[in-house]
Biopython code that builds the backbone (N, CA, C, O; Angstrom):
import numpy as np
from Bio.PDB.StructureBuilder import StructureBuilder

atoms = [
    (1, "UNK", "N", (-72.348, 3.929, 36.082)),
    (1, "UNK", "CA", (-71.415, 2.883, 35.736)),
    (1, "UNK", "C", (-69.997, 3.436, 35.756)),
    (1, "UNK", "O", (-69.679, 4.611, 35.575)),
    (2, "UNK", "N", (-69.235, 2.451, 35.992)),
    (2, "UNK", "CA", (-67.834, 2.957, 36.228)),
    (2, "UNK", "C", (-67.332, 2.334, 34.930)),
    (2, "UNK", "O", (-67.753, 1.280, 34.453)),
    (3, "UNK", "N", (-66.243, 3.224, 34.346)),
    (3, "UNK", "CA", (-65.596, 2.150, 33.174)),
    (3, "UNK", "C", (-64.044, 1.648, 33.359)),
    (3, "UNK", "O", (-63.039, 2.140, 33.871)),
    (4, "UNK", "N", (-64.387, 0.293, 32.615)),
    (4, "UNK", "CA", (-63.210, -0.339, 33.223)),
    (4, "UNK", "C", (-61.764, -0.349, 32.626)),
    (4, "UNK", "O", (-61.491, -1.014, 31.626)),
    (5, "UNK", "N", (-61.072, 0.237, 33.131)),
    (5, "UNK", "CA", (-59.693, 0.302, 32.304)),
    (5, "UNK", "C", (-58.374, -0.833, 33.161)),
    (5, "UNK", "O", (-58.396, -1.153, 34.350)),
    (6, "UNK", "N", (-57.625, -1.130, 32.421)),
    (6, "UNK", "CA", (-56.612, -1.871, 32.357)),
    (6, "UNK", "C", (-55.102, -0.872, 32.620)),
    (6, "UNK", "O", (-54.777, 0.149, 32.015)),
    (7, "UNK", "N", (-54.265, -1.688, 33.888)),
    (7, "UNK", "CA", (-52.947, -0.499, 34.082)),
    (7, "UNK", "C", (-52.600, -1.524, 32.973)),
    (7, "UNK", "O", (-53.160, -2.491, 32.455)),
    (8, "UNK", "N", (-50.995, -0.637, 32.800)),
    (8, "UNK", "CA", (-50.068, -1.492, 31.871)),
    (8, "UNK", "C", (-49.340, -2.684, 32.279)),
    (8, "UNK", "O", (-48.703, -2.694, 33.332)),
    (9, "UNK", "N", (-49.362, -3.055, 31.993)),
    (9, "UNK", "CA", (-48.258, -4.192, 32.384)),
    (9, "UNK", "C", (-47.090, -4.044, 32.461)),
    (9, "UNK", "O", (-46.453, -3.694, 31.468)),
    (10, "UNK", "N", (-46.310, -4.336, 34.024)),
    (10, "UNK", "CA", (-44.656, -4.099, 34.059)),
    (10, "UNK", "C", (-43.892, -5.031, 33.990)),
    (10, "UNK", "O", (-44.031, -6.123, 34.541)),
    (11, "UNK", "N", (-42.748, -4.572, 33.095)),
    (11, "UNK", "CA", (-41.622, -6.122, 33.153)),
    (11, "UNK", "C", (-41.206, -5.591, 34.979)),
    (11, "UNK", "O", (-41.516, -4.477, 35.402)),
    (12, "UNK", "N", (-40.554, -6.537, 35.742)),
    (12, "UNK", "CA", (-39.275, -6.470, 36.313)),
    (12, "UNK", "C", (-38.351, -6.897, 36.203)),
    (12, "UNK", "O", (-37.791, -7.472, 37.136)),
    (13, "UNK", "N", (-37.924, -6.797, 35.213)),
    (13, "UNK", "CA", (-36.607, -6.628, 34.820)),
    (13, "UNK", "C", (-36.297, -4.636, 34.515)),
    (13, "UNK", "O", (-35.224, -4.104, 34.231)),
    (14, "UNK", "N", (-37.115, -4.234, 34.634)),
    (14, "UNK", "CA", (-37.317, -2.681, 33.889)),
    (14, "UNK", "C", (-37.387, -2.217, 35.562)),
    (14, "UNK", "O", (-37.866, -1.105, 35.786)),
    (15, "UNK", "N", (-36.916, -3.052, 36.739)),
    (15, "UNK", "CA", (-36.819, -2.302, 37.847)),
    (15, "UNK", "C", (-35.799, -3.407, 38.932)),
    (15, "UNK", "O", (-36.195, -4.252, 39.735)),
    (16, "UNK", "N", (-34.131, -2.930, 38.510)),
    (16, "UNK", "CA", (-33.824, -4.100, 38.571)),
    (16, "UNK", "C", (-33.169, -3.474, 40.066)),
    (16, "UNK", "O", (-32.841, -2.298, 40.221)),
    (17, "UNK", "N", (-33.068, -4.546, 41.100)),
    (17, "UNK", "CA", (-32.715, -4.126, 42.690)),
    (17, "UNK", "C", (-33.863, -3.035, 43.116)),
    (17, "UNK", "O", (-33.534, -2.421, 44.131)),
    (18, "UNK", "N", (-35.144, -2.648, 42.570)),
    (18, "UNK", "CA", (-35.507, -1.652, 43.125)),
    (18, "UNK", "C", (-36.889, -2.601, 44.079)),
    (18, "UNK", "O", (-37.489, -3.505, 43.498)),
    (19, "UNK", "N", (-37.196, -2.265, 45.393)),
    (19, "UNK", "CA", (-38.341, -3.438, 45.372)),
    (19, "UNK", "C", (-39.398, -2.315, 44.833)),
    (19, "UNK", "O", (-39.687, -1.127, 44.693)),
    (20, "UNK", "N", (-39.730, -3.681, 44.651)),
    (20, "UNK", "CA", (-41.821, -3.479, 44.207)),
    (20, "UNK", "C", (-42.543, -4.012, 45.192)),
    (20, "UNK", "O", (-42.362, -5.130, 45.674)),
    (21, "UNK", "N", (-43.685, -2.926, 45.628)),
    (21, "UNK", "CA", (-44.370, -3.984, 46.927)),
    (21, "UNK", "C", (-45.511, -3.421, 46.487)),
    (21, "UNK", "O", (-45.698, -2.376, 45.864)),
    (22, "UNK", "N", (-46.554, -4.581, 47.054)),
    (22, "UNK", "CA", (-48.212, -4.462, 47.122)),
    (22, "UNK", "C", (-48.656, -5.823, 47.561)),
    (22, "UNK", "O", (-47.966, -6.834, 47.695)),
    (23, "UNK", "N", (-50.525, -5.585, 47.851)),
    (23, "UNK", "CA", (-51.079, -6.547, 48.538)),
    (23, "UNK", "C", (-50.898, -7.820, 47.387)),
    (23, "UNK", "O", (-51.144, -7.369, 46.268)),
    (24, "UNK", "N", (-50.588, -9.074, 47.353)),
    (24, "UNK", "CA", (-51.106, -10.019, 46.452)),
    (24, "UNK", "C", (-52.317, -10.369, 45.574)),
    (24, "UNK", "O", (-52.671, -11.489, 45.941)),
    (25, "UNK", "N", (-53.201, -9.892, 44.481)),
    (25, "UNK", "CA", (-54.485, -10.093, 44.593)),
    (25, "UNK", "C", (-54.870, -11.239, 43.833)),
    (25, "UNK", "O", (-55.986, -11.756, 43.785)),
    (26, "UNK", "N", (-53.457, -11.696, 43.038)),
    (26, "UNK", "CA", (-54.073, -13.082, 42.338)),
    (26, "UNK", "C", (-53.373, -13.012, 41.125)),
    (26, "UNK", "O", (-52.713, -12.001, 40.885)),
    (27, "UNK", "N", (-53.441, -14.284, 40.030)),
    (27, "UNK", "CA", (-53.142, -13.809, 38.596)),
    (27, "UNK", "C", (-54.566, -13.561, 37.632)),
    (27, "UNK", "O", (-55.736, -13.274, 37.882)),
    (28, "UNK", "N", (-53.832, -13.820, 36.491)),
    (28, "UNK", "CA", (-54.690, -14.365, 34.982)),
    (28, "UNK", "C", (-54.096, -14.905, 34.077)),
    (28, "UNK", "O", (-52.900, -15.194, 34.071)),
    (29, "UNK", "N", (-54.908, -15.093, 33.204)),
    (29, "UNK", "CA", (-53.967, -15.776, 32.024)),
    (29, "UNK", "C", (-53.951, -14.502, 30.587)),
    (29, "UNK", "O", (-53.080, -13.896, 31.212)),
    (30, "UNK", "N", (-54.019, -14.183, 30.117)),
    (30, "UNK", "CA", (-53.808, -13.670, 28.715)),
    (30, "UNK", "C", (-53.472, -14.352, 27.445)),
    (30, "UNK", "O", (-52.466, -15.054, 27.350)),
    (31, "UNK", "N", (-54.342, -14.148, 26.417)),
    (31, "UNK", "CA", (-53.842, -14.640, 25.084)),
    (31, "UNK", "C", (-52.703, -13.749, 24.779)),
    (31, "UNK", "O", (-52.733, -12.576, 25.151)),
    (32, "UNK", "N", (-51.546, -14.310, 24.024)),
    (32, "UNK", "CA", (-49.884, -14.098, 23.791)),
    (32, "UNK", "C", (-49.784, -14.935, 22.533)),
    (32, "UNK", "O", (-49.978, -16.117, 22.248)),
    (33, "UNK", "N", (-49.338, -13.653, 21.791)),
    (33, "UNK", "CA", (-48.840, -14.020, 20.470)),
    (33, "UNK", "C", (-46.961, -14.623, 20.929)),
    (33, "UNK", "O", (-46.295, -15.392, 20.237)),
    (34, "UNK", "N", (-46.616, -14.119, 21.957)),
    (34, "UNK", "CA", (-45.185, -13.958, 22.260)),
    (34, "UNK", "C", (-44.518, -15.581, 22.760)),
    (34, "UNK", "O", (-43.470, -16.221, 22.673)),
    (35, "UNK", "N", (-46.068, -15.724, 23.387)),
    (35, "UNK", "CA", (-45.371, -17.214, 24.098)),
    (35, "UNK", "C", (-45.528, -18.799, 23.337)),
    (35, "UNK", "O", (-46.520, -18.882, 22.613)),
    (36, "UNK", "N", (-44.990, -19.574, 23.391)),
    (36, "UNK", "CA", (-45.272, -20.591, 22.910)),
    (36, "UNK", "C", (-46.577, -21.234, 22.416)),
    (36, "UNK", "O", (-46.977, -21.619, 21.317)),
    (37, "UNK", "N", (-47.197, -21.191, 23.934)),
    (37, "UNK", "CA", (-47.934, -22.181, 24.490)),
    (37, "UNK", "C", (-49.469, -21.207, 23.902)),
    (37, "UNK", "O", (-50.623, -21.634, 23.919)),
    (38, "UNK", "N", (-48.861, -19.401, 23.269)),
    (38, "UNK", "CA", (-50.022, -18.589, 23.306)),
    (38, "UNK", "C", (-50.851, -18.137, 24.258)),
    (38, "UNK", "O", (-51.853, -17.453, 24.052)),
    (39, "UNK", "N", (-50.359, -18.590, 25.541)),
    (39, "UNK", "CA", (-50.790, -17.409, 26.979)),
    (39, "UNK", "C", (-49.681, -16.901, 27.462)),
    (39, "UNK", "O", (-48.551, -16.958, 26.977)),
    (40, "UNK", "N", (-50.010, -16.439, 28.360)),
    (40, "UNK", "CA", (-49.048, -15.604, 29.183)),
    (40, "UNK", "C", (-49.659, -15.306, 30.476)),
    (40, "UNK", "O", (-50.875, -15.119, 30.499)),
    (41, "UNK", "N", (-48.837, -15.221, 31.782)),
    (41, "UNK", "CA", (-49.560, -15.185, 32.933)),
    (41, "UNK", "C", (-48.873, -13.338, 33.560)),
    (41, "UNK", "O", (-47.762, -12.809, 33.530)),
    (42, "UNK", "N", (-50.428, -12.839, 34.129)),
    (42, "UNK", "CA", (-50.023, -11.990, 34.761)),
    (42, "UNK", "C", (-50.421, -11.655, 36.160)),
    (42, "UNK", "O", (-51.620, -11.720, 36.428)),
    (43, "UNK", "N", (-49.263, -11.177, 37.426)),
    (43, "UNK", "CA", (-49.533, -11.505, 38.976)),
    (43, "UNK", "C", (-50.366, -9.789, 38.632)),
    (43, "UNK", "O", (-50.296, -9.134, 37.593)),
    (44, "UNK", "N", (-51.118, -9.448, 39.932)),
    (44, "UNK", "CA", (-51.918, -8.696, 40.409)),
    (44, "UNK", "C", (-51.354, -8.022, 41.516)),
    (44, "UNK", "O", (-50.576, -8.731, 42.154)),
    (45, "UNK", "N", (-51.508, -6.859, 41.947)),
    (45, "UNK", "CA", (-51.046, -6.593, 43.015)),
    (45, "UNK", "C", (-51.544, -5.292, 43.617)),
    (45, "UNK", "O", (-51.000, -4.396, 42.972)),
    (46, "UNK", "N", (-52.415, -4.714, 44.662)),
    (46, "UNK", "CA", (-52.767, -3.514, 44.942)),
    (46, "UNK", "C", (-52.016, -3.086, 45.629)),
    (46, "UNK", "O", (-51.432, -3.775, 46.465)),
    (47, "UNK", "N", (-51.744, -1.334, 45.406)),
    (47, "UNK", "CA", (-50.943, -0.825, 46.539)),
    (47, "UNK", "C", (-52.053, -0.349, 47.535)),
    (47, "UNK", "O", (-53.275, -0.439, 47.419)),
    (48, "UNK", "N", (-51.039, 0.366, 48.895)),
    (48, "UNK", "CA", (-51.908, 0.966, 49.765)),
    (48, "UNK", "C", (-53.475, 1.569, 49.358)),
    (48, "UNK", "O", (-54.573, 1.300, 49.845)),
    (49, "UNK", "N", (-53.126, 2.399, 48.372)),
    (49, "UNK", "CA", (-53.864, 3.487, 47.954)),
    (49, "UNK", "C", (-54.972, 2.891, 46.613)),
    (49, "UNK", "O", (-55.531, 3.518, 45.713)),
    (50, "UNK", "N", (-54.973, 1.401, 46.967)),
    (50, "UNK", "CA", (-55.827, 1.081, 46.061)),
    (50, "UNK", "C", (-55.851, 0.649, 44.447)),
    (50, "UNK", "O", (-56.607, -0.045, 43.766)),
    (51, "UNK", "N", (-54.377, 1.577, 44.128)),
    (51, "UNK", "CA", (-54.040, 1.356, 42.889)),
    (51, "UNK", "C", (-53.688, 0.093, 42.342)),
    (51, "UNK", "O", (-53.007, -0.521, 43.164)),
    (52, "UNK", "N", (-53.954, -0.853, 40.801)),
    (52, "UNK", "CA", (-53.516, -1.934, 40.794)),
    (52, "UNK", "C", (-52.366, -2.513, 39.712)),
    (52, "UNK", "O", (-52.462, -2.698, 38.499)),
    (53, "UNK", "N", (-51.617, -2.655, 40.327)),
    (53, "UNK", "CA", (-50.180, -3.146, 39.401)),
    (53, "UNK", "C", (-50.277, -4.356, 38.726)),
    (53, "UNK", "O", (-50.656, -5.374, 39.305)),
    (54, "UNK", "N", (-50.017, -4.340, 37.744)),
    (54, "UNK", "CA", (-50.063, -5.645, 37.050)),
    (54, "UNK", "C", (-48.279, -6.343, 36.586)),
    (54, "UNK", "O", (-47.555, -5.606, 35.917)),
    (55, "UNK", "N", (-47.948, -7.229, 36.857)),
    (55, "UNK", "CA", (-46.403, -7.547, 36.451)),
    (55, "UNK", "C", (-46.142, -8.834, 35.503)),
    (55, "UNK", "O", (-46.316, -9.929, 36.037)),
    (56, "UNK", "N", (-45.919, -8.818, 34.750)),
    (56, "UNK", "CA", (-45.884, -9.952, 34.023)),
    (56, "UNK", "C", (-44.542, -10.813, 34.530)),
    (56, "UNK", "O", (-43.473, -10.492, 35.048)),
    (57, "UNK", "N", (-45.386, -12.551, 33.953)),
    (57, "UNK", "CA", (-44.839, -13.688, 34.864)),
    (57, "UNK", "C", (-43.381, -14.114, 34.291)),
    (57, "UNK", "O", (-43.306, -13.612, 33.169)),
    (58, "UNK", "N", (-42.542, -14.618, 34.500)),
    (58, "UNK", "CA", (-41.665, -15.646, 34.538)),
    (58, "UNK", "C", (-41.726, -16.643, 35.459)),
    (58, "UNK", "O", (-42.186, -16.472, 36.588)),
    (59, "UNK", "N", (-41.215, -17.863, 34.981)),
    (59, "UNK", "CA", (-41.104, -18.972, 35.810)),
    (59, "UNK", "C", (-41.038, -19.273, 37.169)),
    (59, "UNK", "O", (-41.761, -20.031, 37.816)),
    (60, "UNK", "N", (-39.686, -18.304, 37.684)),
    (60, "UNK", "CA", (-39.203, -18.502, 38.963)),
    (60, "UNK", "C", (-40.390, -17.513, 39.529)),
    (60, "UNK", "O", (-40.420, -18.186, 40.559)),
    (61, "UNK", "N", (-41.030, -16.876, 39.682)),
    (61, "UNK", "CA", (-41.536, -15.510, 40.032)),
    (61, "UNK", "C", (-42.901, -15.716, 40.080)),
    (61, "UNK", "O", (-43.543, -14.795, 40.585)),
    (62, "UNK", "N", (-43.788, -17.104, 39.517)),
    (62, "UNK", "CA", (-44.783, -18.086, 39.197)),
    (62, "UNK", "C", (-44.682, -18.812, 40.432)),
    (62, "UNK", "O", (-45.439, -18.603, 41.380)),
    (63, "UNK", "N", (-43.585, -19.821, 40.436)),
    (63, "UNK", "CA", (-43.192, -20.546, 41.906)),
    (63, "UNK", "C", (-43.646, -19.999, 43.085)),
    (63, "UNK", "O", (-44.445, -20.482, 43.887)),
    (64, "UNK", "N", (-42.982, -18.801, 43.120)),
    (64, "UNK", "CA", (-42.594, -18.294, 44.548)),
    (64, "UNK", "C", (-43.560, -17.761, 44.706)),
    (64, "UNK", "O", (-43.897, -17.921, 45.879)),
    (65, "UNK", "N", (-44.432, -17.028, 44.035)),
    (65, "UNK", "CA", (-45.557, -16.393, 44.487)),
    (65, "UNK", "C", (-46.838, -17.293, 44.687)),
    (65, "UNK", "O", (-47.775, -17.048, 45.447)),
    (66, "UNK", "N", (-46.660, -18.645, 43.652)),
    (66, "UNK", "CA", (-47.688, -19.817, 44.503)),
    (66, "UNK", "C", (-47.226, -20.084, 45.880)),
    (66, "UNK", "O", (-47.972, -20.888, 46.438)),
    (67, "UNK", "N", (-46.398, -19.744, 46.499)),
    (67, "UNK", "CA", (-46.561, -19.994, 48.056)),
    (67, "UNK", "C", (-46.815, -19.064, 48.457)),
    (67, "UNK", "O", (-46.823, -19.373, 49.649)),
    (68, "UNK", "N", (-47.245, -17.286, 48.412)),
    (68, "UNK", "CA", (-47.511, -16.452, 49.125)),
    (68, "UNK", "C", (-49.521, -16.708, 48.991)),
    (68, "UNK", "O", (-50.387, -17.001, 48.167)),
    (69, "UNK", "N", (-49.355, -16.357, 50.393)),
    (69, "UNK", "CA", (-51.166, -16.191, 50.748)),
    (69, "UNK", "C", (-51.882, -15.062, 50.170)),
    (69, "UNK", "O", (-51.395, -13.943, 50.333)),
    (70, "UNK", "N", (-53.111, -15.210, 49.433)),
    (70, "UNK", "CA", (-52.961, -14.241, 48.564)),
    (70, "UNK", "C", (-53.849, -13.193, 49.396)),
    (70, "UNK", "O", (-54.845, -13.554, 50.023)),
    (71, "UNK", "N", (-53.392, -11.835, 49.344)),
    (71, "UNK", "CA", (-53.923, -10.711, 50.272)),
    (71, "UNK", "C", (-53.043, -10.375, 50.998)),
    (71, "UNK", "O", (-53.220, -9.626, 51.959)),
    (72, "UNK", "N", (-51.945, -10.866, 50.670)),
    (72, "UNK", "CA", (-50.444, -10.663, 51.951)),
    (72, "UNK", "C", (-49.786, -9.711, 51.060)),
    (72, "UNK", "O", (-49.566, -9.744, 49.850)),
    (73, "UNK", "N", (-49.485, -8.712, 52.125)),
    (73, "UNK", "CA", (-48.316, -7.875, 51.685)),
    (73, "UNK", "C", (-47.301, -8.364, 51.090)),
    (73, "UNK", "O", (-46.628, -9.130, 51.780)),
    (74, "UNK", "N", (-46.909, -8.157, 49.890)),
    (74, "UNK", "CA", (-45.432, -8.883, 48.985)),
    (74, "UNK", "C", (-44.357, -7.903, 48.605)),
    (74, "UNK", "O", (-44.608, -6.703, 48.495)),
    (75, "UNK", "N", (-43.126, -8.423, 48.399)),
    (75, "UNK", "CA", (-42.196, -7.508, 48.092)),
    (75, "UNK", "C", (-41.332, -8.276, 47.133)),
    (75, "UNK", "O", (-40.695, -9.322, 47.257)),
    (76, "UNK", "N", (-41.505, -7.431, 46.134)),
    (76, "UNK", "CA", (-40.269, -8.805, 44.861)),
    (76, "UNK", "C", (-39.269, -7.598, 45.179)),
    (76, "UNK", "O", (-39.589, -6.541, 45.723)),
    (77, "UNK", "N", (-37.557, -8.087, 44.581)),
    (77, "UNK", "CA", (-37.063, -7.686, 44.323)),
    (77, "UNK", "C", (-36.187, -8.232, 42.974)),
    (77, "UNK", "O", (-35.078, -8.714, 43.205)),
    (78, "UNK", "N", (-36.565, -8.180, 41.862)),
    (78, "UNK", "CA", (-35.638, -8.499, 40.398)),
    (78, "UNK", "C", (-34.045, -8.154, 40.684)),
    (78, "UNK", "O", (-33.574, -7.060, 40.992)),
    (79, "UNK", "N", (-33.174, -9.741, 40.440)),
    (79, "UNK", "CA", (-32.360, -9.138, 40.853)),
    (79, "UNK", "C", (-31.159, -9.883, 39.868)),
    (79, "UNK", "O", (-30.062, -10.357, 40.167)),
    (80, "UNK", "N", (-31.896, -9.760, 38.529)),
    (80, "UNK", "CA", (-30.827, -9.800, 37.141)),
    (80, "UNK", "C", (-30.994, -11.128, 36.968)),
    (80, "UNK", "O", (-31.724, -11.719, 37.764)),
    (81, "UNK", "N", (-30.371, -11.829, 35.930)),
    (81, "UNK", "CA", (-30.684, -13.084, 35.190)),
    (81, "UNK", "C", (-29.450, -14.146, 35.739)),
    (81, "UNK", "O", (-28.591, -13.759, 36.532)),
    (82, "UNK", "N", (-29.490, -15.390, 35.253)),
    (82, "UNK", "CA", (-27.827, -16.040, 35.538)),
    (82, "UNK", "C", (-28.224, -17.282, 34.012)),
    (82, "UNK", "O", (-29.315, -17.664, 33.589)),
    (83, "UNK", "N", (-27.043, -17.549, 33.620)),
    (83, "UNK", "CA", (-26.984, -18.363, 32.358)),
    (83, "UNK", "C", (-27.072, -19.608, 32.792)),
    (83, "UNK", "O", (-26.153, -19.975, 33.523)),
    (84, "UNK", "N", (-27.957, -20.402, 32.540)),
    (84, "UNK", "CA", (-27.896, -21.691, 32.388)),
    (84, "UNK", "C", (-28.374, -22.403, 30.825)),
    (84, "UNK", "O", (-29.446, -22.375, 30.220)),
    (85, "UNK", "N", (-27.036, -23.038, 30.508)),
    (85, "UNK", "CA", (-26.759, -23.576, 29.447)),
    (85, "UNK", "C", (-26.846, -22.091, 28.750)),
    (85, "UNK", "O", (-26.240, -21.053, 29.014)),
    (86, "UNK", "N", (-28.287, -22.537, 27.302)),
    (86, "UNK", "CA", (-27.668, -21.879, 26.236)),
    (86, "UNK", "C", (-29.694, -20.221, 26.829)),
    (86, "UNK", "O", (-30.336, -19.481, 26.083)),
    (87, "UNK", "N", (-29.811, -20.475, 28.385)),
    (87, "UNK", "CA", (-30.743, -19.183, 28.370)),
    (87, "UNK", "C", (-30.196, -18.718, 29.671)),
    (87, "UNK", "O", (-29.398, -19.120, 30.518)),
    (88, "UNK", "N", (-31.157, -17.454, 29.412)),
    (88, "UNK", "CA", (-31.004, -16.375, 30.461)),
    (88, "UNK", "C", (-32.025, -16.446, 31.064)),
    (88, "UNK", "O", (-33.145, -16.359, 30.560)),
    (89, "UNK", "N", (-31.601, -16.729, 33.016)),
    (89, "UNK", "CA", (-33.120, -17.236, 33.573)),
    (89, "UNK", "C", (-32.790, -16.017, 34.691)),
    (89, "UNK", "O", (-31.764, -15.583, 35.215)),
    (90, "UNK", "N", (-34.401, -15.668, 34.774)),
    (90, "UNK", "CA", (-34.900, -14.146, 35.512)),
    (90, "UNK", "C", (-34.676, -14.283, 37.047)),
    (90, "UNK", "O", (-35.278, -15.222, 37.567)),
    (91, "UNK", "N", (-34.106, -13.701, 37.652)),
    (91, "UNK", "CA", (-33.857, -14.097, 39.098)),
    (91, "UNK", "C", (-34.922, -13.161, 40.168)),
    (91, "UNK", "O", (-34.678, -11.994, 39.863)),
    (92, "UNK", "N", (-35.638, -13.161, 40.915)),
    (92, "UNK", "CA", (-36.002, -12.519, 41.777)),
    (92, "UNK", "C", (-36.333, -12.511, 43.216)),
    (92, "UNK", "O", (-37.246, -13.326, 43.350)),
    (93, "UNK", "N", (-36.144, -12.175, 43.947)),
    (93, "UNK", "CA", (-36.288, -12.156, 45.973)),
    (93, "UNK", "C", (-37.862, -12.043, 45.671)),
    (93, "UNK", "O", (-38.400, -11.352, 44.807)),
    (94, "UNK", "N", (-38.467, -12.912, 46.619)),
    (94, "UNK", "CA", (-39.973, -12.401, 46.898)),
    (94, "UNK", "C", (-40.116, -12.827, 48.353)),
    (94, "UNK", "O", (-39.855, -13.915, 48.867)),
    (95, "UNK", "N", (-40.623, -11.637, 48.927)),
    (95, "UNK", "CA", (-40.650, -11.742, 50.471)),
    (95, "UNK", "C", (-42.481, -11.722, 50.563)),
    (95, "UNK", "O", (-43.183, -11.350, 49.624)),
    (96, "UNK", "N", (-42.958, -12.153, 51.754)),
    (96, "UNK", "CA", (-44.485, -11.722, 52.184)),
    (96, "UNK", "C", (-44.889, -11.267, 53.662)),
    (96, "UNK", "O", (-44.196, -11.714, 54.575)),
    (97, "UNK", "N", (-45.809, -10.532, 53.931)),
    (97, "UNK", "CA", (-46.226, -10.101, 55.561)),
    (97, "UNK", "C", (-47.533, -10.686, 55.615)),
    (97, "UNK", "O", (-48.496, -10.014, 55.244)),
    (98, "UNK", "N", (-47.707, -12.031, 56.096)),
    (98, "UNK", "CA", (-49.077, -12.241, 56.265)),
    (98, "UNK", "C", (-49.854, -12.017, 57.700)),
    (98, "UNK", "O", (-50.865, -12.551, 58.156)),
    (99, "UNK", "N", (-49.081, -11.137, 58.158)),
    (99, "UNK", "CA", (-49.690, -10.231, 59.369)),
    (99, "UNK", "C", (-50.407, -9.233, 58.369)),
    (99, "UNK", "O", (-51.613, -9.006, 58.467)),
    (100, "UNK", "N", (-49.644, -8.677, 57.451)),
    (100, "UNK", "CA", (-50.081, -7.310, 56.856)),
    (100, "UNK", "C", (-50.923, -7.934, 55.297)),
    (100, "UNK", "O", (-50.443, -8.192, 54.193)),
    (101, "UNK", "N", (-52.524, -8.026, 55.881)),
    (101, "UNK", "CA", (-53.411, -8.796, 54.897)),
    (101, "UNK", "C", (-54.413, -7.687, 54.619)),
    (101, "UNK", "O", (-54.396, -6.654, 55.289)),
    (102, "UNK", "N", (-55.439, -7.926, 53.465)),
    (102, "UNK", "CA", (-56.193, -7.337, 53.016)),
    (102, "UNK", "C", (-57.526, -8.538, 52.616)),
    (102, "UNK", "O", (-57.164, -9.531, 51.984)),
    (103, "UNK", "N", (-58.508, -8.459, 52.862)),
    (103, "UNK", "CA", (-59.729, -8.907, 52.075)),
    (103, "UNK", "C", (-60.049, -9.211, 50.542)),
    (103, "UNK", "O", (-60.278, -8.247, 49.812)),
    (104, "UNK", "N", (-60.071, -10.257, 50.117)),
    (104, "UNK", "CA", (-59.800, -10.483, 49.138)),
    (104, "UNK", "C", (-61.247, -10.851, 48.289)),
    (104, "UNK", "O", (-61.374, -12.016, 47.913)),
    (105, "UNK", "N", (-62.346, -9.860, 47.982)),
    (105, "UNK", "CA", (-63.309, -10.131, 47.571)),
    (105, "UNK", "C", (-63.211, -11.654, 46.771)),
    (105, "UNK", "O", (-63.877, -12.621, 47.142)),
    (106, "UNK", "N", (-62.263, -11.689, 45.609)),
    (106, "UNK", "CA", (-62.342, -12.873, 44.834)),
    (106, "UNK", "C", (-60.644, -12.862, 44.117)),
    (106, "UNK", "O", (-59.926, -11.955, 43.698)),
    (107, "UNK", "N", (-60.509, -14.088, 44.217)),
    (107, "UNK", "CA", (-59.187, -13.974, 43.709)),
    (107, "UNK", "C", (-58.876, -14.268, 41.824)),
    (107, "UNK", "O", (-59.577, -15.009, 41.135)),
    (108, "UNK", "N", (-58.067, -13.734, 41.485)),
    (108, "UNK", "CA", (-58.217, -13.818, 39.770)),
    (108, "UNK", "C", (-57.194, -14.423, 39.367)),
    (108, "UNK", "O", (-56.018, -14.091, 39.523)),
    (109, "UNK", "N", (-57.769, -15.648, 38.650)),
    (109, "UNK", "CA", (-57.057, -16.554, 38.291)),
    (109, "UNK", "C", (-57.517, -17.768, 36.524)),
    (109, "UNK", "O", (-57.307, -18.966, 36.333)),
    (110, "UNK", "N", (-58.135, -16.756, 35.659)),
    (110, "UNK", "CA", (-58.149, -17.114, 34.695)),
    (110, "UNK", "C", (-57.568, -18.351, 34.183)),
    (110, "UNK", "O", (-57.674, -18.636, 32.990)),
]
sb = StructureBuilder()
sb.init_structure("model")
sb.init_model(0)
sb.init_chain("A")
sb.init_seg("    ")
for serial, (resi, resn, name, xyz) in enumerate(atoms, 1):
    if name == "N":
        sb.init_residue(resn, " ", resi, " ")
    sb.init_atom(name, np.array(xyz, "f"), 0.0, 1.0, " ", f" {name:<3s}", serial, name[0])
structure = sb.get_structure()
């Protein structure tokens, strides 16, 4: 048996202009003491080498990645907040290569 461990979870905001890239593999949901609603969503993402990144969601970054195909090469880039009214909303570039795909046993989406 293999045992199953969990990476950490990354803000991007904690990687701001730097890109982040990996295959798309899906989200989840999480119970969250933090959020309103008491979930919280987190995207998936494998690199080359198999490894799996986990990034936690914001709004805009939710959107944009419901239009990428999931198994497609992605590339966010966080690229700082802008004020509207009285919040601070998360800005980020998300690019995709759906030439550059991967097999997607099952996609995770809690």
């Amino acid at each position: 048996m293999k045992k199953v461990e969990l990476p950490e979870a990354i803000k991007l905001s904690d990687y701001l202009k730097k890109p982040l890239q990996g295959y798309y593999v899906g989200k989840r949901k999480i119970d969250s003491k933090k959020s309103d609603s008491g979930e919280s969503l987190i995207h998936i993402f494998r690199e080359k080498d198999g490894t799996e990144v986990e990034v936690w969601s914001f709004d805009k970054l939710k959107r944009l990645l419901s239009r990428v195909p999931i198994g497609s090469m992605t590339k966010m880039i966080y690229t700082g907040t802008i004020q509207e009214g009285e919040k601070n909303i998360h800005q980020v570039e998300v690019y995709f290569d759906s030439d550059d795909k991967i097999q997607i046993e099952f996609e995770t989406t809690n």
